[in-house]
N, C-alpha and C positions, 0 to 999 in steps of 0.2 A: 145822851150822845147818839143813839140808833136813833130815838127820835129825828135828828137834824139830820143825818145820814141819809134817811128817807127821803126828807123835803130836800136835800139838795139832790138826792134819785131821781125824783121827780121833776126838782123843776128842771135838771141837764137832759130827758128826758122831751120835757116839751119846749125847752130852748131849741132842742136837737131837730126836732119835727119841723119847729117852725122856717128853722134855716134850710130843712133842705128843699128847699123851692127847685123844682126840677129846670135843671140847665138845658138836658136833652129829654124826649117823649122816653116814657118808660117802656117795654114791653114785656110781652109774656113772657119772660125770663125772669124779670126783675119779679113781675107780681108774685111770681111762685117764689121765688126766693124769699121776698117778703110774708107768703102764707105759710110758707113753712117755718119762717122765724114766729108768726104769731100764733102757731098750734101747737107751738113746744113752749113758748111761754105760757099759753092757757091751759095746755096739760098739768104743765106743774104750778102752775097757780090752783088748777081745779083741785090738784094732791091736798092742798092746805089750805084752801077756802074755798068758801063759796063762791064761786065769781057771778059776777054784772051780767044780768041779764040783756045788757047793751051788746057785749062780744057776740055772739051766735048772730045778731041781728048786721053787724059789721061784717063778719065773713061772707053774709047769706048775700049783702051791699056790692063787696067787693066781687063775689062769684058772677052777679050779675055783671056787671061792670067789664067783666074780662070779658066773658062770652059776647057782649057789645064790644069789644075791641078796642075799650077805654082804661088803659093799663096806669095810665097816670091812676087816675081815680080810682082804681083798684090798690094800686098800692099804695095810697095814702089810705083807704079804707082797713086794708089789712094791716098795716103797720099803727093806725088808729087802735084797731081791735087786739093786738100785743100790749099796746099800751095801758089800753084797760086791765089789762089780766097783772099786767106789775101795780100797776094802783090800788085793785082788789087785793093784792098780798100784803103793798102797802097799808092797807086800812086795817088789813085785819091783825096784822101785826102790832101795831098801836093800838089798837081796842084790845088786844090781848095783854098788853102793858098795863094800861090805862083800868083795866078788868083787875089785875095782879096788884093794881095797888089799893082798889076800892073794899078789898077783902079784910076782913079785921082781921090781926094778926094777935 
C-alpha cells in the first residue's frame, strides 16, 4: 500500500509540474518562495537519504538563472530540484522495504 502511495506521490507531483505552465512571468518573489520550498524539502530528504547528486546542480541552475533575471526558469529549476529531494526519499523508502523483505527470516 506505501508502495502505491508513493507512485501516486509522485506521479500528482509531476502531473502538478507539468500543469503549471506559467500564466504570468514569475519573479524574484516567486523564485525564492520556490528555493526556499526546495531547501526544506532537501534538508529533510538529506536527514534520511542520500539525495541525487542532480539537486545541488539544479539550485546552483536556478541561482544563475535569477541573477540573469530569468525567474520563470528559475523556478521551474528550483521547484525541479524539491522534486528530486521527494523522489530520493521516495526511492529509498522502497529500497528499504524491498531490502526488509530480501532478508531471510
Amino acid at each position: 500500500a506505501m508502495k502505491n502511495k508513493l507512485s501516486i506521490l509522485v506521479f500528482t507531483l509531476l502531473a502538478g509540474l507539468m500543469l503549471q505552465a506559467p500564466v504570468m512571468a514569475a519573479d524574484e518573489a516567486e523564485y525564492q518562495a520556490a528555493l526556499t520550498k526546495a531547501q526544506e524539502t532537501l534538508r529533510e530528504a538529506e536527514n534520511k537519504v542520500q539525495l541525487w547528486n542532480t539537486s545541488e546542480k539544479l539550485l546552483d541552475e536556478a541561482a544563475k538563472a535569477a541573477s540573469e533575471g530569468d525567474f520563470d526558469l528559475a523556478v521551474k529549476l528550483a521547484t525541479e530540484a524539491g522534486l528530486h529531494g521527494v523522489l530520493a526519499v521516495a526511492t529509498a523508502e522502497r529500497e528499504k522495504q524491498v531490502w526488509q523483505k530480501r532478508v531471510p527470516k
